[in-house]
C-alpha positions as a Markdown table, in Angstrom:
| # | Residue | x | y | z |
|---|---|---|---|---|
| 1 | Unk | 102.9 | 116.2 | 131.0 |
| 2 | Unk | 101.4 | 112.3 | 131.0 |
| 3 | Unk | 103.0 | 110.2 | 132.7 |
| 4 | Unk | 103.7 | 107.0 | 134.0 |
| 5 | Unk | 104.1 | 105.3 | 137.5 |
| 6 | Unk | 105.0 | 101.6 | 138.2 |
| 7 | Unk | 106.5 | 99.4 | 140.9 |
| 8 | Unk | 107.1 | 96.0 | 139.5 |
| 9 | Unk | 109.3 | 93.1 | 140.7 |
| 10 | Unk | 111.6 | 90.9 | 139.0 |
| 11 | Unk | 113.8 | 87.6 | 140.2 |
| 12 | Unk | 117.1 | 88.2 | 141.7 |
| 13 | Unk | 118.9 | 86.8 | 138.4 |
| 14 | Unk | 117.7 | 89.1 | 135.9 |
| 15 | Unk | 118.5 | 92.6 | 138.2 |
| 16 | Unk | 121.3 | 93.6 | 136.2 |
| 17 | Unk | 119.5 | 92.5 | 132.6 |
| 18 | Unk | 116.5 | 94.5 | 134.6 |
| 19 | Unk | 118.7 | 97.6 | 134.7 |
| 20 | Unk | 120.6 | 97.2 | 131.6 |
| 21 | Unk | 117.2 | 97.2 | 129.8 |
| 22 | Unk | 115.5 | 100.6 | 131.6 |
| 23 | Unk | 118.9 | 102.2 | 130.3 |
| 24 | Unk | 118.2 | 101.3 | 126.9 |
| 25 | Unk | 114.4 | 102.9 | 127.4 |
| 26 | Unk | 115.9 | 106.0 | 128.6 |
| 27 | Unk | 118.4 | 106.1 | 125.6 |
| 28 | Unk | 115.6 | 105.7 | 123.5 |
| 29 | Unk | 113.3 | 107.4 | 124.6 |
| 30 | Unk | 115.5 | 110.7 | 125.1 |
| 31 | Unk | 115.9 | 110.6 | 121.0 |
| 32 | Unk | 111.9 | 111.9 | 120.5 |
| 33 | Unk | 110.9 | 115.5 | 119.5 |
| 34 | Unk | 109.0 | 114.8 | 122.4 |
| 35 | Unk | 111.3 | 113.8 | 124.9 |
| 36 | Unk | 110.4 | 110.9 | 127.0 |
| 37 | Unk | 111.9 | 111.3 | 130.3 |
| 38 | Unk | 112.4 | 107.1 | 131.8 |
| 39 | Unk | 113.5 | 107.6 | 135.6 |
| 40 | Unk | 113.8 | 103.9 | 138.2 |
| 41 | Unk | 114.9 | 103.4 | 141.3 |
| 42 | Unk | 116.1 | 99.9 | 143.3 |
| 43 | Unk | 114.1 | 99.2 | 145.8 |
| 44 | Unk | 114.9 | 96.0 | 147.3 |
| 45 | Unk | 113.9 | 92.5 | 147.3 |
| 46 | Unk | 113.3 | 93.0 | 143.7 |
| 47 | Unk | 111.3 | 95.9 | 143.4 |
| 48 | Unk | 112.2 | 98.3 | 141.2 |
| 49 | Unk | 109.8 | 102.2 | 140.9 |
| 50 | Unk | 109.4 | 103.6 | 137.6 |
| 51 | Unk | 108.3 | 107.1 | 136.3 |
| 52 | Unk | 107.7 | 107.3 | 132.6 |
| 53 | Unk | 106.9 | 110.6 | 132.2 |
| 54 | Unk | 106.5 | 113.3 | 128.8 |
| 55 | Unk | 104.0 | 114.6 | 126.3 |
| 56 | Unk | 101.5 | 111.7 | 125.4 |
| 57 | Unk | 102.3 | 112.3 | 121.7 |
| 58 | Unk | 106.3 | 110.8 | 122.9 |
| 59 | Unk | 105.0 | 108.6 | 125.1 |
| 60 | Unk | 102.4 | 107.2 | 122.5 |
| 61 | Unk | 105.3 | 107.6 | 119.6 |
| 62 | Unk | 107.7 | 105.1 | 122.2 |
| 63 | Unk | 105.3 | 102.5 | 122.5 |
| 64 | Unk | 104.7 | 102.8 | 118.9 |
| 65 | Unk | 108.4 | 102.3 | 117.8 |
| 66 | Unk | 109.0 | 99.8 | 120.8 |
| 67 | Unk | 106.4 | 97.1 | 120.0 |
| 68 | Unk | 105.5 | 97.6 | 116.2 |
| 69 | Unk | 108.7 | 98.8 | 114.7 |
| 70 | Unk | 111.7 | 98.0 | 115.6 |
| 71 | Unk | 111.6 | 96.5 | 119.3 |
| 72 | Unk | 113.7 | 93.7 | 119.2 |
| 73 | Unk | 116.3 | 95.2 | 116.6 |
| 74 | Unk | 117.0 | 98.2 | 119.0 |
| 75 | Unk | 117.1 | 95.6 | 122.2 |
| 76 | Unk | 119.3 | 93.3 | 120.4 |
| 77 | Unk | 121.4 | 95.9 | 120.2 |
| 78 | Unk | 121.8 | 97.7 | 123.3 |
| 79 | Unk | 123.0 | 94.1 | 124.5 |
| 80 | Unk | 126.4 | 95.0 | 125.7 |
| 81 | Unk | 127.8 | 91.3 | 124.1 |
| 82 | Unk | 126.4 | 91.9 | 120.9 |
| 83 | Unk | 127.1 | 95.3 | 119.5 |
| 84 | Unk | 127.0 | 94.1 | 116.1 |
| 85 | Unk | 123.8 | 95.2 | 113.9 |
């Protein structure tokens, strides 16, 4: 398995949009022949710990569909006010 392994920090304000948005990447990436298993964790002050992990052909096929396809479509509508498509 390839994976992924990240800390990154965000401003207080946007924790929850943070947290709403690694649920959407786990959503998606759970839908892949290739699973793509999206695991974070809280870790205070901002910091948030991510594992990406799966078969680089699921990975790769995520990153794909997330910035050249359809990105912003699938964002816009994992938005919990706007469930409209």
């Amino acid at each position: 398995m390839a994976g992924y392994v990240q800390k990154i920090k965000v401003r207080a304000k946007y924790l929850n949009s943070t947290k709403d948005f690694f649920k959407f990447l786990q959503a998606v990436g759970r839908k892949y022949s290739r699973p793509v298993r999206i695991n974070y964790r809280y870790l205070g002050r901002g910091y948030f710990y991510i594992v990406m992990d799966g078969g680089s052909g699921g990975i790769d096929a995520l990153f794909q569909e997330m910035i050249l396809n359809k990105g912003l479509y699938y964002y816009a509508c994992s938005i919990k006010n706007n469930r409209q498509g």
